[in-house]
N, C-alpha and C positions, 0 to 999 in steps of 0.2 A: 527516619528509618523507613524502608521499603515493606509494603503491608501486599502479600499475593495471594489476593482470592482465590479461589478454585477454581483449576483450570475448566473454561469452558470448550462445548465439540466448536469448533469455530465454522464461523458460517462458510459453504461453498458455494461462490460464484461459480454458475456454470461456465464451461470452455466457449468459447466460441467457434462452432462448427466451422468456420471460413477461417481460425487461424489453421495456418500453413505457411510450409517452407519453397522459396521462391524457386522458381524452374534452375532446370540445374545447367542450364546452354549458358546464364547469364554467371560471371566473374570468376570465368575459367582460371585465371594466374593468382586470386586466392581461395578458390575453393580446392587447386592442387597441392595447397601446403594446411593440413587438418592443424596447423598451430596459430593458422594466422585469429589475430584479436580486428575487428572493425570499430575504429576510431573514425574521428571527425565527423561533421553534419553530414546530414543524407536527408532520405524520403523513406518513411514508412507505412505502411498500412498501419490504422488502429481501429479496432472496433468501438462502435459507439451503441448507446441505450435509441431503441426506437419505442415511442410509448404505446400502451394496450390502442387498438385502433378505434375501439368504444366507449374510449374516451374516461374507463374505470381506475379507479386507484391500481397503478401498481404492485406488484405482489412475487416471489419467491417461495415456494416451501423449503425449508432447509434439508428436513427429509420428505420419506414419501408421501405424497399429495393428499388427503381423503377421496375419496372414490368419487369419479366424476370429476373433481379438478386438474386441472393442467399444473405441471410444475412450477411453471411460471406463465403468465400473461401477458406478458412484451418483449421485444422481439430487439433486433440489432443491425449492424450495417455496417460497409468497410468504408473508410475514407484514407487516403493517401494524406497524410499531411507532413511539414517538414519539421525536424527534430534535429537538435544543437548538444555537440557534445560540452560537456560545461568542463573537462580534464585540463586541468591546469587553470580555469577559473573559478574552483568552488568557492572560495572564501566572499565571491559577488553575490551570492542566495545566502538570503536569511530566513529564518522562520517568521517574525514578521509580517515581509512582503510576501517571501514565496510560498510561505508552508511547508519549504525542504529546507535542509543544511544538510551540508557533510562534513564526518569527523573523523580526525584520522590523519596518520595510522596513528594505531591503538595497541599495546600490548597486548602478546598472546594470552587467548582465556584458557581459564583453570579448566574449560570443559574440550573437552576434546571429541566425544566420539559423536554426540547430536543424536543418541538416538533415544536415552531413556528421559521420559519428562523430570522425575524427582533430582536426577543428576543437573538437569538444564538450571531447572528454580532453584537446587542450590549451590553450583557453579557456578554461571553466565549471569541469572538475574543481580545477581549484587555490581557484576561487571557493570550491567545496563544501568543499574541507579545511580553508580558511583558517575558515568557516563553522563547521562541526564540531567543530575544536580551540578553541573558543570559548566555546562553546553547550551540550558536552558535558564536564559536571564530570568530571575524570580523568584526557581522552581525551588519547591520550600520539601513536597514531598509525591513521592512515586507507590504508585500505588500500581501492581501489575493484573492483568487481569487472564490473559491468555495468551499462548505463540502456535503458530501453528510453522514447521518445516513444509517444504515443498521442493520435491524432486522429479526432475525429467523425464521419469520414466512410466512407460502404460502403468502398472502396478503400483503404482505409489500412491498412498491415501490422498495427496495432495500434490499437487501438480501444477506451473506458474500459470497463473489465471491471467487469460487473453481477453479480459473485460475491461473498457474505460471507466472505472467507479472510483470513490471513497467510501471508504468502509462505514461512515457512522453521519447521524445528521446529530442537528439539535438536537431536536427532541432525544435521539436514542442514546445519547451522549448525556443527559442531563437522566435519566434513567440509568447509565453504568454507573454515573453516581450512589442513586439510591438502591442499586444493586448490590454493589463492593462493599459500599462504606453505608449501610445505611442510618447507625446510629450516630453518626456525622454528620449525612446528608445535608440537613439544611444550612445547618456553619461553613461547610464548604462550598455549596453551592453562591452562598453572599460573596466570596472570592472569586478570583480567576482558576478557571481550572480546565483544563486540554487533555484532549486525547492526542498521544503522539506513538505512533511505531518505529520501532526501534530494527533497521532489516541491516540485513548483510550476508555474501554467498559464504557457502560453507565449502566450497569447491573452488577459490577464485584462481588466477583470475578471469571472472566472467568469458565464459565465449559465444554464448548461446542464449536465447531467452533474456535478453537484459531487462532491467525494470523501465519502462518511462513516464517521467511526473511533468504537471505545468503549473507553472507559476500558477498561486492564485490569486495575483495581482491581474490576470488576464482573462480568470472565469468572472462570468457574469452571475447574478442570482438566478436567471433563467436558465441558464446550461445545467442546473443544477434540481436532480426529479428525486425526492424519495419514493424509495421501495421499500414496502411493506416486508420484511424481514422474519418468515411465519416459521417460531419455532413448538413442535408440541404445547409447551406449557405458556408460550409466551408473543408476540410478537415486536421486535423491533424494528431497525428502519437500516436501510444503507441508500446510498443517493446512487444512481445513473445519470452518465453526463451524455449531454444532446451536444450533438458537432456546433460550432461556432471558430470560424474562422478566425477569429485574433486571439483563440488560445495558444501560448505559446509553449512547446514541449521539450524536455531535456532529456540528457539521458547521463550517464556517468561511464566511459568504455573501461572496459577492462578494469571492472572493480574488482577489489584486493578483497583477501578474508580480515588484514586490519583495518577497513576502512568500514565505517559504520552511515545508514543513510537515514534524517530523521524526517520522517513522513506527518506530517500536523495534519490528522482528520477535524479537527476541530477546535477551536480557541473560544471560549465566552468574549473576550477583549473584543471580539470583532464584531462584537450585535452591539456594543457601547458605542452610541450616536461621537462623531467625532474621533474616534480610533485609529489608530496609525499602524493597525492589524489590517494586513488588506485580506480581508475573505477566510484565513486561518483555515482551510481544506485544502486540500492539495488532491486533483486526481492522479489518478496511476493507473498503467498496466504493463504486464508485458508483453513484447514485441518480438515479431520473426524480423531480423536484422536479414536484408537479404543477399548482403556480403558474407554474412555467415558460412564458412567452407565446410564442404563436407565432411564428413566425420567428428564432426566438435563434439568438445565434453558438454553432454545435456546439465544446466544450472541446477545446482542446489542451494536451498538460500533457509535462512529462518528469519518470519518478523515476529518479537515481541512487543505486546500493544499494552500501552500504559496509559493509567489517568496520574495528571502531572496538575498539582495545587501550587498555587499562590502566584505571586506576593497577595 
């Protein structure tokens, strides 16, 4: 059975100042039709983590700073690189190698309107376990811990984040443990146990804003920085990823509202010397698609983030 902690404020990566939408001189014959969807490979901009330049740990406050400090400490940068639409070959990504899979379609969920939390966790969440315990070879049980929505619009508490990150490292993943489940903690820690998000638009399908993940068959241990994760009472960690050329990135066009995407921040299975887990993190962001025609519906999407035990 699915055990759901108390929702936590979820952490916000800041935007990135440089994302933007492409000059509007360029793909005049789809930006005149505001329905077109952008499929197939292309080239996109993605923001990358540039690290503090003095060489200090890493750092984010989740809110506001203590006085005198900066909200964050490190900084970022655009790179062009090239991105593969995987539509029509998902069932080649595994969680696994890649740290993604996609599932789907999926029966419509009992929740419909996405906007009260108690509705979601007792709607959707049991959707997402039933999902999980499925999808994920092993998974014995789903523990949920938080979802945050995010929509397109200024005003919206949450908005798609234009950072190349993963959400959780070791360490802070080995901590949501003894967070959720603490009187468990250590029995399950001796098992396999992952953090996986569970995303999908709540508007599809997709026009705008799409997500994109890379294989983590292609990250390196170095492309890979934690950041110190500074909440009031607490600090945890999320990684920024440094550019490296042989990662390789995807994207999924014109995602459906049944089509569900599983995002693996993390795998124990992958630090066991020998492991057939290649890496178990998967980065992501979202991306200004620069086919994107004007007037597109701005993406609405919700990830729910879960810790998944066993075998």
């Amino acid at each position: 059975m699915a055990t759901a902690a108390p929702i936590q404020s979820t952490p916000a990566h800041n935007l990135s100042p440089s994302a933007r939408a492409e000059s509007s001189h360029q793909f005049h014959a789809t930006q005149a039709d505001s329905t077109f969807i952008p499929r197939g490979d292309t080239t996109v901009t993605l923001n990358y983590f540039r690290p503090p330049e003095d060489g200090s740990v890493p750092f984010n406050y989740v809110e506001a700073p203590p006085k005198g400090q900066p909200a964050r400490n490190f900084a970022d940068f655009d790179v062009q690189v090239p991105i593969k639409d995987i539509r029509g070959d998902e069932s080649s990504y595994t969680l696994d190698k890649d740290a993604f899979a996609v599932v789907g379609p999926v029966a419509p969920s009992a929740e419909k309107d996405f906007v009260d939390d108690e509705s979601i966790k007792q709607n959707y969440y049991p959707e997402v376990e039933k999902l999980l315990l499925e999808h994920v070879p092993g998974s014995t049980r789903v523990v949920f811990f938080d979802h945050t929505i995010r929509r397109s619009s200024p005003n919206a508490p949450r908005t798609p984040v234009t950072r190349v990150h993963i959400d959780q490292t070791a360490a802070s993943a080995k901590k949501r443990v003894f967070q959720h489940v603490p009187e468990e903690a250590e029995k399950l820690l001796q098992g396999r146990y992952r953090i996986i998000n569970v995303w999908r638009p709540l508007n599809g399908p997709v026009q705008s804003s799409p997500l994109a993940f890379a294989s983590s068959a292609s990250i390196k241990d170095n492309d890979v920085v934690p950041v110190e994760h500074r909440y009031p009472d607490r600090t945890g960690e999320t990684a920024g990823i440094k550019y490296n050329a042989e990662q390789k990135w995807h994207y999924l066009s014109g995602m459906k509202n049944d089509e569900r995407l599983l995002l693996e921040c993390f795998d124990s299975e992958a630090l066991k010397e020998g492991s057939k887990v290649q890496g178990g993190r998967v980065p992501h962001t979202a991306f200004k698609d620069p086919r994107t025609p004007e007037g597109a519906v701005g993406r609405e999407s919700i990830e729910v983030r879960t810790l998944i035990f066993g075998p």
